[in-house]
N, CA, C and O of each residue as an XYZ file, in Angstrom:
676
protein
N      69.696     37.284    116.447
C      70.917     37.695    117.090
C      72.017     36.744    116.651
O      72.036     35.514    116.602
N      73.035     37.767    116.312
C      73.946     36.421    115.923
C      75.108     36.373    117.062
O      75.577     37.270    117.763
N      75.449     34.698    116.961
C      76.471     34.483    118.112
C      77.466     34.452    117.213
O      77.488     34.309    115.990
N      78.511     34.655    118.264
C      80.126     34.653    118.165
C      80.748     33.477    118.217
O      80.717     32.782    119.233
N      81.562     33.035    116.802
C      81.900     31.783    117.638
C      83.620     31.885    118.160
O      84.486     32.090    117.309
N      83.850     31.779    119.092
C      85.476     31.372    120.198
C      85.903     30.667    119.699
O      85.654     30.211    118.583
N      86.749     30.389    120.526
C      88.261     29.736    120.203
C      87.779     28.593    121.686
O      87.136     28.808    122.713
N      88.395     27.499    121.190
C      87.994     26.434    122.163
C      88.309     27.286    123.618
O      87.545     27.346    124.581
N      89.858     28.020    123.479
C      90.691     28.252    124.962
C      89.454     29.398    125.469
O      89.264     29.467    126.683
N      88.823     30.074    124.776
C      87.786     31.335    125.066
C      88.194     32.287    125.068
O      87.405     33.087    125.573
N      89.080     32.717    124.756
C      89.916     33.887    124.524
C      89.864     34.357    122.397
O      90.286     33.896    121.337
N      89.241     35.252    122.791
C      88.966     36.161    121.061
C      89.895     36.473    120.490
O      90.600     37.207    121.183
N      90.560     36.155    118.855
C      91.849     37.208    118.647
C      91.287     38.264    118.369
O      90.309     38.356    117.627
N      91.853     39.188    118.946
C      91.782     40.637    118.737
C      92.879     41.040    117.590
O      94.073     40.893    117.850
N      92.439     41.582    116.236
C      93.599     42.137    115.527
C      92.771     44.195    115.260
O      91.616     44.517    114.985
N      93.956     45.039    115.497
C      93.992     46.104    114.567
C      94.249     46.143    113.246
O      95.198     45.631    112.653
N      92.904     47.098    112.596
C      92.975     46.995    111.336
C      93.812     47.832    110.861
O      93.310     48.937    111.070
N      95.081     47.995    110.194
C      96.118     49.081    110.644
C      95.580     49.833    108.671
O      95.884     50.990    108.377
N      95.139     49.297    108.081
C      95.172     49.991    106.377
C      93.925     50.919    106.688
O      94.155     52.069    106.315
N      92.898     50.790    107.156
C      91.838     51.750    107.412
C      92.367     53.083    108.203
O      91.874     54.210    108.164
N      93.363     52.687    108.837
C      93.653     54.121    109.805
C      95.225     54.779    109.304
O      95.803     55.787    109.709
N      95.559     53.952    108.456
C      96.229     54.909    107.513
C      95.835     55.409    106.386
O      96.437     56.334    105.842
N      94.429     54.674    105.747
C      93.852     55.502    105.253
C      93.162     57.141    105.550
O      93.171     58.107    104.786
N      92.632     57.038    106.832
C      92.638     58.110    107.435
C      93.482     58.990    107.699
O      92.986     60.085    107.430
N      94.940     59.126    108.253
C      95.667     59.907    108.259
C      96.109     60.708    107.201
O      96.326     61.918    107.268
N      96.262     59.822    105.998
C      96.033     60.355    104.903
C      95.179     61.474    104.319
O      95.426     62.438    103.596
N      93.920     60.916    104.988
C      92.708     61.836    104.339
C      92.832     63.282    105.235
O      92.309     64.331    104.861
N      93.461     63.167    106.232
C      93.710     63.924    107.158
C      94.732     64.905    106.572
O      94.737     66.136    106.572
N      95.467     64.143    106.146
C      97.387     65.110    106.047
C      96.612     65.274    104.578
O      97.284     66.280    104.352
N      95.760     65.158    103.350
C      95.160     66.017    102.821
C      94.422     67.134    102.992
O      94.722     68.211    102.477
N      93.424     66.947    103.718
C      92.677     68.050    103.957
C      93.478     68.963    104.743
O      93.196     70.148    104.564
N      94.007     68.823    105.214
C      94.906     69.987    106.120
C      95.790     70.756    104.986
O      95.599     71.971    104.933
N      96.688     70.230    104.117
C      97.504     70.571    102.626
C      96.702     71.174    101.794
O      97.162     72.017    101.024
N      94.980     70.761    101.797
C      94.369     71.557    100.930
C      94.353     72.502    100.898
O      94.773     73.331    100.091
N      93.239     72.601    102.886
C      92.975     74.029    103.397
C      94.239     74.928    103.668
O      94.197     76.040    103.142
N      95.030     74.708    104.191
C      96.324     75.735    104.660
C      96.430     76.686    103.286
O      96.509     76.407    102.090
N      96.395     77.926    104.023
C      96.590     79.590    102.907
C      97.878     80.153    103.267
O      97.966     80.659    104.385
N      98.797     80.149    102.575
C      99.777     81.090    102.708
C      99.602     82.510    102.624
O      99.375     83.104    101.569
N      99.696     82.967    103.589
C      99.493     84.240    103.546
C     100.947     85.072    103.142
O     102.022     84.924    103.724
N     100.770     85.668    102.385
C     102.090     87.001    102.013
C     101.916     88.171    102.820
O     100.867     88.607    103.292
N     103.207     88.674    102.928
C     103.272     90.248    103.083
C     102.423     90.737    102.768
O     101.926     90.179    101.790
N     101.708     91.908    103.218
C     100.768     92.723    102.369
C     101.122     94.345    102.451
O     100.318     95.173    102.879
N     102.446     94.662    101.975
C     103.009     95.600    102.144
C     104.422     95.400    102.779
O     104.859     94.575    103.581
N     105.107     96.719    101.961
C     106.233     97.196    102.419
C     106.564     98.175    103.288
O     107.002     99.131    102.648
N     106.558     98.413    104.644
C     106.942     99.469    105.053
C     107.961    100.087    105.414
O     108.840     99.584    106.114
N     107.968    101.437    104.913
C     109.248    101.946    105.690
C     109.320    102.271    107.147
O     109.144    103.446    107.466
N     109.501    101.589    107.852
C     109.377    102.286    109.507
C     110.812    102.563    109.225
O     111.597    101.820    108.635
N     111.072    103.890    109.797
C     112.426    104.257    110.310
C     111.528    104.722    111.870
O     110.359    105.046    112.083
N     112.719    104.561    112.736
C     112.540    104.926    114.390
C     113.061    105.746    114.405
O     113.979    105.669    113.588
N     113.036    106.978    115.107
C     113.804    108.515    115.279
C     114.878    107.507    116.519
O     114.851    106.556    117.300
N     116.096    109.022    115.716
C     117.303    108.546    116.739
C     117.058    109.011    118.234
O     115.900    109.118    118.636
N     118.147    109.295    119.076
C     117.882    109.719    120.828
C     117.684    111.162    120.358
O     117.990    111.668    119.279
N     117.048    111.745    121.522
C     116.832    113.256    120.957
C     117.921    113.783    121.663
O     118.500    113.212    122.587
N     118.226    115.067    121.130
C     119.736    115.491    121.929
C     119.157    116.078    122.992
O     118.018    115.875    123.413
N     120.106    116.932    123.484
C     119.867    117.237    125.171
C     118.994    118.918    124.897
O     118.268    119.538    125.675
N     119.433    119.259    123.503
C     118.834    121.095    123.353
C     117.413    120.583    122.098
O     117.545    119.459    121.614
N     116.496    121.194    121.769
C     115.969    121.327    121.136
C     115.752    122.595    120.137
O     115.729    123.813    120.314
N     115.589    121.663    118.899
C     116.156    122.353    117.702
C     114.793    122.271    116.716
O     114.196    121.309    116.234
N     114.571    123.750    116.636
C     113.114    123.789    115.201
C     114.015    123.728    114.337
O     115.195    124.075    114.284
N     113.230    123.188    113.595
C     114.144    122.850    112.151
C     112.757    122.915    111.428
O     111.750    122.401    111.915
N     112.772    123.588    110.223
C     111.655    124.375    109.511
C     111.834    122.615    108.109
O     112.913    122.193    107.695
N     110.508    122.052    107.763
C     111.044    121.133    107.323
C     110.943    121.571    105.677
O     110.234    122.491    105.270
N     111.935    120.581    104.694
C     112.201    121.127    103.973
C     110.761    120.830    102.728
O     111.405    120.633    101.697
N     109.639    120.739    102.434
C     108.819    120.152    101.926
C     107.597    120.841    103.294
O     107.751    120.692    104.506
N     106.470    121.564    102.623
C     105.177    122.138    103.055
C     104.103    121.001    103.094
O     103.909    120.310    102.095
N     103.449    120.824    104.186
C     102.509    119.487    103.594
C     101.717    120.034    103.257
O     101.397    121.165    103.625
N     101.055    119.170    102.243
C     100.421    119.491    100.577
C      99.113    118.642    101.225
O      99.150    117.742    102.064
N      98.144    119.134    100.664
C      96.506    118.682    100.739
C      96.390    118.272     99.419
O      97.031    118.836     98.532
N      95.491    117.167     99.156
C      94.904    117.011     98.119
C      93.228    116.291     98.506
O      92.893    115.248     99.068
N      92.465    117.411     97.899
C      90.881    116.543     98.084
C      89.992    116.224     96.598
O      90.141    116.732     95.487
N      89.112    115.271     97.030
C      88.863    114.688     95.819
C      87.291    115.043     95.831
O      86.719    114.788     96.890
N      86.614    115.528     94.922
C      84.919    115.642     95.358
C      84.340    114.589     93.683
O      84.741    114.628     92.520
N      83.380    113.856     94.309
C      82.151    113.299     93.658
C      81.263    113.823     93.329
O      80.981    114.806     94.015
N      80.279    113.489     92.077
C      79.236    113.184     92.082
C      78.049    112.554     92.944
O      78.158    112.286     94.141
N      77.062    112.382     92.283
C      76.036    111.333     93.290
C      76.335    109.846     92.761
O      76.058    108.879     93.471
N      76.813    109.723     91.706
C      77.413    107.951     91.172
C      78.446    107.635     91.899
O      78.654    106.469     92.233
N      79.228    108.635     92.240
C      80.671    108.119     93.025
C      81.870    108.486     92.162
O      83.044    108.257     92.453
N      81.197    109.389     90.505
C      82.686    109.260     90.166
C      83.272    110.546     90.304
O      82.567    111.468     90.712
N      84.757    110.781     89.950
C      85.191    112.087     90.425
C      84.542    113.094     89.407
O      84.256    112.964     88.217
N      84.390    114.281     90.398
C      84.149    115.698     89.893
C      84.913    116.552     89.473
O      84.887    117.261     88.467
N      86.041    116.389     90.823
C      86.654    117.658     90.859
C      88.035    117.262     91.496
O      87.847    116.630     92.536
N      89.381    117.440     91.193
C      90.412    117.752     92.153
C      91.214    118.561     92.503
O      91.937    119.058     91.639
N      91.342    118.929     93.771
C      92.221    120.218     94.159
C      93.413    120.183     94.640
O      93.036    120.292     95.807
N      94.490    120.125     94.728
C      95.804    119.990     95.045
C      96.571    121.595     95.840
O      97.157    122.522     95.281
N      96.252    121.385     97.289
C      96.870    122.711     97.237
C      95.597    123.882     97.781
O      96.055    124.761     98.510
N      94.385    123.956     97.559
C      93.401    124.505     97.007
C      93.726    124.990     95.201
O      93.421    126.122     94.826
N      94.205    124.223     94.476
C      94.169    124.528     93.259
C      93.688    123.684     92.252
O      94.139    122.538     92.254
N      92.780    124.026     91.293
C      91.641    122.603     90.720
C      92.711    122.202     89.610
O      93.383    122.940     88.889
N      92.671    120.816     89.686
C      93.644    120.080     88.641
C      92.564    119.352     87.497
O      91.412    119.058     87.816
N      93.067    119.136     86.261
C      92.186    118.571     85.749
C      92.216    116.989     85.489
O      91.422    116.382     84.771
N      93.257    116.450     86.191
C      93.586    114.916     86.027
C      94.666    114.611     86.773
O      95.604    115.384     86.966
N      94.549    113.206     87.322
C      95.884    112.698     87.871
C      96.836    112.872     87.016
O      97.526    113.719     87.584
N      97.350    112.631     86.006
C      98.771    113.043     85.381
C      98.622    114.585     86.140
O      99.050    114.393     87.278
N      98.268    115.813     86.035
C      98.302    116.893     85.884
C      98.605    116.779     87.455
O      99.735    117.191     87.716
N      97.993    116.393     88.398
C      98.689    116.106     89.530
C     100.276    115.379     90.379
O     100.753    115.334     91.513
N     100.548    115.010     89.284
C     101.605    113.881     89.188
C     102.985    114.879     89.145
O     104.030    114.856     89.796
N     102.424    115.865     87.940
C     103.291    116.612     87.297
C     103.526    117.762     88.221
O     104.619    118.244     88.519
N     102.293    118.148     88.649
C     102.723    119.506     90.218
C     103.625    119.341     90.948
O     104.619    120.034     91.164
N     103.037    117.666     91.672
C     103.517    117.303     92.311
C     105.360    117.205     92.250
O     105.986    117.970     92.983
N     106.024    116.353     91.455
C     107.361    116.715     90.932
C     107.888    118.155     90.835
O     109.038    118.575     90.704
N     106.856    118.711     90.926
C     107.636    120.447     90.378
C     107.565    120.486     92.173
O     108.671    120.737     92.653
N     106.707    120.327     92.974
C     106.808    120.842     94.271
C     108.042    120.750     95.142
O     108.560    121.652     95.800
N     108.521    119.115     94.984
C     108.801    118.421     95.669
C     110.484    118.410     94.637
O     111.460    117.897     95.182
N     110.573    118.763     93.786
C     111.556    118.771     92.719
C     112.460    117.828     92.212
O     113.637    117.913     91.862
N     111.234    116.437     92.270
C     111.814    115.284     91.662
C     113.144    114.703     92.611
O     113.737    113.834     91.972
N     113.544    114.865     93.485
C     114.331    114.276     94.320
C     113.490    112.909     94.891
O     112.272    112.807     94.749
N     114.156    112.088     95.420
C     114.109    110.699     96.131
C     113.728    111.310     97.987
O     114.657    111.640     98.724
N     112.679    111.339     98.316
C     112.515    111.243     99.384
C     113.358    110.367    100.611
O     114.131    109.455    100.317
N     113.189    110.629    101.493
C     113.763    109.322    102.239
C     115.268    109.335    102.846
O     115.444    108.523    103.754
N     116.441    110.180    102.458
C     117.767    109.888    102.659
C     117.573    110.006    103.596
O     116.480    110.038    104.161
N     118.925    110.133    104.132
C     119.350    110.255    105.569
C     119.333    111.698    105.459
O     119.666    112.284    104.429
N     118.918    112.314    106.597
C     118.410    113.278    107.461
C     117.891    114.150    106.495
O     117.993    115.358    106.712
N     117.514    113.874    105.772
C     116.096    114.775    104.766
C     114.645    114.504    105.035
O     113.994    113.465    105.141
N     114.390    115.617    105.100
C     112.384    115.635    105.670
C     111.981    115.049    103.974
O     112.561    115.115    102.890
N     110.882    114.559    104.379
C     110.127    114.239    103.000
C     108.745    114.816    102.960
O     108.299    115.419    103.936
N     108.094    114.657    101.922
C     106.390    115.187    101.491
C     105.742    114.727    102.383
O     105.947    113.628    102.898
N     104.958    115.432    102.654
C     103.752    114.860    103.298
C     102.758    115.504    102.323
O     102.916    116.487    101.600
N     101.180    114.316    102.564
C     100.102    114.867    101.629
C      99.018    113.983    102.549
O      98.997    112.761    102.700
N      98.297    114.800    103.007
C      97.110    114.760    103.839
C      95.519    114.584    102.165
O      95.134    115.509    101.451
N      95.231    113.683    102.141
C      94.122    113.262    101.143
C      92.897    112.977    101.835
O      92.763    112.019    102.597
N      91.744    114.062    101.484
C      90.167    114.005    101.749
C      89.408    113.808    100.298
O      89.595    114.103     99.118
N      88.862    113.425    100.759
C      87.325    112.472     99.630
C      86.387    112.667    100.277
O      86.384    112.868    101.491
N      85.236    112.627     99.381
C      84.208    112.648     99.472
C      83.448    111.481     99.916
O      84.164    110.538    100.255
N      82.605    111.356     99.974
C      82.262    109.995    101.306
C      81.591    108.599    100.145
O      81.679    107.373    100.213
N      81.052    109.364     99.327
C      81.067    108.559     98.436
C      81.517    108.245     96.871
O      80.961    107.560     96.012
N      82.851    109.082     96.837
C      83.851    108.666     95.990
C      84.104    107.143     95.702
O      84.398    106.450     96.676
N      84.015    106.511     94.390
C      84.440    105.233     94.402
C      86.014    105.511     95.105
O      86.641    106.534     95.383
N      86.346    103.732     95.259
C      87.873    103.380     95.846
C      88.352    103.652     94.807
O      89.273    104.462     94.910
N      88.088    103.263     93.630
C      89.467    103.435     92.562
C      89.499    104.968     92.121
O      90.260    105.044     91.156
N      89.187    105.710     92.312
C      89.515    107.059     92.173
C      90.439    107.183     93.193
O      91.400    107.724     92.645
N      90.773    106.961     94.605
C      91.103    106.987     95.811
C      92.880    106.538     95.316
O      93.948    107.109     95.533
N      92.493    105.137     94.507
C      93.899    104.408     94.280
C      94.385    105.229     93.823
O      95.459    105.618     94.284
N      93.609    106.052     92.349
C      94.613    106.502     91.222
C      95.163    107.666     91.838
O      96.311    108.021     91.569
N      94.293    108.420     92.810
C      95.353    109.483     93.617
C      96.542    109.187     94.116
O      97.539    109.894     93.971
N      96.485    107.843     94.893
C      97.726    107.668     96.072
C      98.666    107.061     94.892
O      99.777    106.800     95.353
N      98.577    106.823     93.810
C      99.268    106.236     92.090
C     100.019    107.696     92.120
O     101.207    107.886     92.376
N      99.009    108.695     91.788
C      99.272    109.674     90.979
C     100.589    110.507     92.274
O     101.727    110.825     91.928
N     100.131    110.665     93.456
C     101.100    111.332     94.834
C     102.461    110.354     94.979
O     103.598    110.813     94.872
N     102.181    108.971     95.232
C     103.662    108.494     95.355
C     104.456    108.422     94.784
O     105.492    108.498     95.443
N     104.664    108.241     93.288
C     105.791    108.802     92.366
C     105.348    107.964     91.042
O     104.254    107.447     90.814
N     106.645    107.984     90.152
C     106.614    107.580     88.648
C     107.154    106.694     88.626
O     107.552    105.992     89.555
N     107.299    106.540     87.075
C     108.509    105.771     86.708
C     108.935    106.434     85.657
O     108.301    107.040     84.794
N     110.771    106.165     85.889
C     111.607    106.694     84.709
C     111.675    106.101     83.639
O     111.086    105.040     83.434
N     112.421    106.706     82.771
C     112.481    106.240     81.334
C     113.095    105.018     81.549
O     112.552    104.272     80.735
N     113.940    104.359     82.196
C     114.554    103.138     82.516
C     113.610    101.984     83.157
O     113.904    100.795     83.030
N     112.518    102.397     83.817
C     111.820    101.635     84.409
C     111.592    101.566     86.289
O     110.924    100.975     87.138
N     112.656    102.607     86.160
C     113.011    102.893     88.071
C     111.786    103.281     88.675
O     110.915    103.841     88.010
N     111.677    103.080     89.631
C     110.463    103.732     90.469
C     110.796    104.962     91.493
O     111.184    104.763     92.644
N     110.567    106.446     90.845
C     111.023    107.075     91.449
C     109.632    107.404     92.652
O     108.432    107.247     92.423
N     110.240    107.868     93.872
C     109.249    107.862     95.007
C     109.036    109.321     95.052
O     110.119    109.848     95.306
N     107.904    110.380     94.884
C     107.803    111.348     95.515
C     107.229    111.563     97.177
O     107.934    111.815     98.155
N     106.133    111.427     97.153
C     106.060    111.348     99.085
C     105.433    109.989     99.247
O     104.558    109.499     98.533
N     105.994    109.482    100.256
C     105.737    108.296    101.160
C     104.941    108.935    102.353
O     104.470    107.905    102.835
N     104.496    109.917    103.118
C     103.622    109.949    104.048
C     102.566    110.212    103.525
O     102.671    111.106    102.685
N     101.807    109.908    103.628
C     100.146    109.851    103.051
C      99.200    109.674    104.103
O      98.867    108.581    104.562
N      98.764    110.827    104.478
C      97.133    110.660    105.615
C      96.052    110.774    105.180
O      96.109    111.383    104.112
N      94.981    110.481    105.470
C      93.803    110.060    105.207
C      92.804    111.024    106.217
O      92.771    110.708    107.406
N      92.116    112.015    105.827
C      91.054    112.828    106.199
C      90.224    112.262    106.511
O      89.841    111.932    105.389
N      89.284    111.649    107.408
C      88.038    110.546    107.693
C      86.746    111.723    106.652
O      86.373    112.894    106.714
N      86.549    110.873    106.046
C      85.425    111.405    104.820
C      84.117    111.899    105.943
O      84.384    111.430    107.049
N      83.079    112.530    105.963
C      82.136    113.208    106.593
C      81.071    111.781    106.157
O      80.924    111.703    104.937
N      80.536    110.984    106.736
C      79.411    110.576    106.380
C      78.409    111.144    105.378
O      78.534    112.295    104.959
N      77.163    110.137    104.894
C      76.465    110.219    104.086
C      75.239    111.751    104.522
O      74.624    112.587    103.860
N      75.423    111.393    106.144
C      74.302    111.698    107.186
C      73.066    111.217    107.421
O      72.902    110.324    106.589
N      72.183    111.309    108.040
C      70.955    110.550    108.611
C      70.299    110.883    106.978
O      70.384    111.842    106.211
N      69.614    109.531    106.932
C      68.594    109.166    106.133
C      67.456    109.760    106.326
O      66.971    109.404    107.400
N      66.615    110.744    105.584
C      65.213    110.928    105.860
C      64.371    110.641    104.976
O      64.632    110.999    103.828
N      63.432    110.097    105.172
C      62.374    109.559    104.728
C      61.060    110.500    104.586
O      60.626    111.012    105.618
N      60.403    110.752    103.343
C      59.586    111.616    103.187
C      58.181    110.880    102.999
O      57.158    111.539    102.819
């Protein structure tokens, strides 16, 4: 056992070691700078809010039919088949291109203009990137300048039908 040796008066100096615990804070105000993730936006949305409704109510027939588009698979997942409309297309461009003729290449979105709607069903086990190149091929182009023209911005999603129960033979 080892003894301590005092100070004649018996009283110990006590010192804080002050470089060890700024070493620590350090190691601290690193690891915190490491871990921290900036997270971004993950999207742009357009929310517009409807104005007050007036006091009469008014049908207003909108100017744009909403458009279906479904996508069917294989057993791999890749596409088979697409229908636009009930009408079989043979490729996203070829969809791209309907699409513009439907909708007649105008800018969705102004003030008090209805826009596209396109309700999209898949098959349950369609890969995702077939899925992308649709919602590519429905939201619009680009011009010869580089502009991004928008055809429809509402886009719904059909809940795909499951695989169904597994049976085992």
């Amino acid at each position: 056992m080892k003894i301590r040796h005092t100070t004649g008066s018996g009283q110990d100096k006590i010192e804080l070691q002050m470089t060890p615990m700024i070493d620590i804070v350090f190691q601290l105000l690193i690891f915190f700078i490491m871990t921290f993730k900036i997270v971004s936006m993950e999207g742009d949305f357009n929310i517009k809010m409807p104005q007050a409704s007036p006091s009469t109510v008014q049908t207003i027939e909108p100017d744009f039919p909403p458009m279906s588009l479904y996508l069917s698979a294989d057993q791999d997942g890749v596409i088979s088949g697409i229908r636009l409309n009930n009408d079989p297309m043979p490729s996203f461009p070829d969809v791209n291109r309907r699409i513009i003729e439907l909708v007649g290449g105008q800018a969705p979105g102004a003030e008090g203009e209805d826009t596209a709607e396109m309700e999209l069903e898949f098959d349950f086990n369609l890969r995702y990137e077939y899925v992308i190149g649709a919602i590519t091929a429905v939201s619009g182009y680009k011009d010869g300048q580089g502009n991004v023209i928008k055809l429809v911005e509402k886009i719904r999603f059909k809940t795909p039908e499951g695989p169904g129960p597994v049976v085992n033979e």
